[in-house]
C-alpha positions as CSV (number, residue, x, y, z in Angstrom):
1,X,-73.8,-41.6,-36.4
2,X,-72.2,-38.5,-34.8
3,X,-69.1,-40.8,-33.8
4,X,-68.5,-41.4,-37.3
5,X,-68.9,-37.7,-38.8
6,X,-66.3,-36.6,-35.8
7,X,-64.3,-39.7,-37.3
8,X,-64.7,-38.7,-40.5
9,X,-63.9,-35.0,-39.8
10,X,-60.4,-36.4,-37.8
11,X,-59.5,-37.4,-41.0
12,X,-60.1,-34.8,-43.1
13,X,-58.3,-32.6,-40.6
14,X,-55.2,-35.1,-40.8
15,X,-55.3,-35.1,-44.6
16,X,-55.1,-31.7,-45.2
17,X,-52.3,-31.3,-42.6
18,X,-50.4,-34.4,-44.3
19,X,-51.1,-32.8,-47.3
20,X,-49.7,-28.9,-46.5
21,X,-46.8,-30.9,-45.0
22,X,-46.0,-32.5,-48.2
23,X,-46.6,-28.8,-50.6
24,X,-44.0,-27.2,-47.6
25,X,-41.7,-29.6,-48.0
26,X,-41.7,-30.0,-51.9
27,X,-41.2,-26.1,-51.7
28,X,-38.6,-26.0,-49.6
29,X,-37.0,-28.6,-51.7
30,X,-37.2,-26.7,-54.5
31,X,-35.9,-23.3,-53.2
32,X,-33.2,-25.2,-51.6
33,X,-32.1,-26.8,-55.3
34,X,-32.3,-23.1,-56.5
35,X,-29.9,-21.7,-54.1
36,X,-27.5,-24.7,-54.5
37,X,-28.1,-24.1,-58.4
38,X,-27.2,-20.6,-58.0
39,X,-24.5,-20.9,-55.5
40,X,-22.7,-22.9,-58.0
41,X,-22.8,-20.7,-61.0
42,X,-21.0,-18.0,-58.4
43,X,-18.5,-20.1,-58.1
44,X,-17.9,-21.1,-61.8
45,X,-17.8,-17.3,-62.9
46,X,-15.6,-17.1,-59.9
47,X,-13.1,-19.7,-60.7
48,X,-13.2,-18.8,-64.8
49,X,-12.6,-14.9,-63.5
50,X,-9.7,-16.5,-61.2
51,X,-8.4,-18.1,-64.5
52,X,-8.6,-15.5,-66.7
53,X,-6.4,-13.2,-64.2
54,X,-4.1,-15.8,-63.6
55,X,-3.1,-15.7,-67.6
56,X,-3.1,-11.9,-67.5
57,X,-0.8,-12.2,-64.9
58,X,2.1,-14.1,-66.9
59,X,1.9,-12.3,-70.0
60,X,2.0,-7.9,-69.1
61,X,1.9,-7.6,-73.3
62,X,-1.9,-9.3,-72.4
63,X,-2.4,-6.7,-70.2
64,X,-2.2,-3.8,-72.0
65,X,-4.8,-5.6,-74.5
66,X,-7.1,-6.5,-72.4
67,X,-8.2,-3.4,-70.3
68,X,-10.7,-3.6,-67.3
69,X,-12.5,-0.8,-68.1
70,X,-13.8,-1.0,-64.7
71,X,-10.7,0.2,-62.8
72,X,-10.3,3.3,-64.5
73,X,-11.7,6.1,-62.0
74,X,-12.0,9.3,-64.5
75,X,-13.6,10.2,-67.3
76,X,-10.6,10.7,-68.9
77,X,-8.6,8.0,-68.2
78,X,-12.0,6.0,-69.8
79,X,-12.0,8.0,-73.4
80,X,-8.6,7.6,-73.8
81,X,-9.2,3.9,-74.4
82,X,-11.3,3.2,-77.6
83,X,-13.0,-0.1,-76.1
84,X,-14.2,1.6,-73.0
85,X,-16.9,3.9,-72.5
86,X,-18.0,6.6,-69.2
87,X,-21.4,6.3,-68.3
88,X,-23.0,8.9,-66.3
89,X,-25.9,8.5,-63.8
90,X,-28.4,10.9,-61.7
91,X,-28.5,7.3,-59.1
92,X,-25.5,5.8,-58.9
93,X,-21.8,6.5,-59.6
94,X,-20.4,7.6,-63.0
95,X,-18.1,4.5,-64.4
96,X,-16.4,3.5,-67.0
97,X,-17.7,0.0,-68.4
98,X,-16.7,-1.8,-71.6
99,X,-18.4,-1.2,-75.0
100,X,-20.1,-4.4,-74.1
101,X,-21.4,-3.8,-71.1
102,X,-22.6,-0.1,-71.5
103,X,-24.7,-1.3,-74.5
104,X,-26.3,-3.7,-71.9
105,X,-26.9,-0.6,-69.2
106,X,-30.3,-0.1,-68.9
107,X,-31.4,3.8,-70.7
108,X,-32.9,4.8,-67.9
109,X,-30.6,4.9,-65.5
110,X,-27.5,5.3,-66.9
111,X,-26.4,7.6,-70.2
112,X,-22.7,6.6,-72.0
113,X,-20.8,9.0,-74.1
């Protein structure tokens, strides 16, 4: 009788191993899929960003239309460009983003003129 509760505990013991083996593994699975997911779409946005500078780069009438709003370092250099806009911030740098993207900012961090 005690021989086949020691058994029977063995196997219990074994079970729940097998089966934390198998949750670890189906996790790590998982996150690993994740990472590969996400490393991809970095290099999409990656290659489309390489595309779209590679037209710019042919066509300098493009250029002038297209501004990245990003690259200009003052305040005034931003306002004198209708599309952009200079955001300031009490955290971080003041920039100069896009009319897009400063709507995006989030309020509390960043104020745009």
């Amino acid at each position: 009788m005690a021989r086949t509760k020691s058994t029977a505990k063995r196997h219990s013991i074994v079970s729940y191993t097998l089966l934390l083996l198998v949750v670890l593994a189906d996790l790590l699975q998982s996150s690993s899929s994740a990472l590969h997911s996400e490393a991809s779409k970095d290099r999409w946005s990656l290659d489309s960003r390489r595309r779209g500078l590679s037209g710019l780069r042919g066509n300098p009438k493009r250029q002038q239309i297209i501004p990245n709003c990003g690259e200009m370092g003052s305040r005034s250099q931003c306002s004198q460009d209708p599309k952009c806009r200079w955001c300031k911030s009490e955290a971080l740098d003041d920039m100069c983003f896009s009319k897009a993207e400063a709507w995006r900012l989030p309020q509390q961090v960043f104020v745009c003129d």
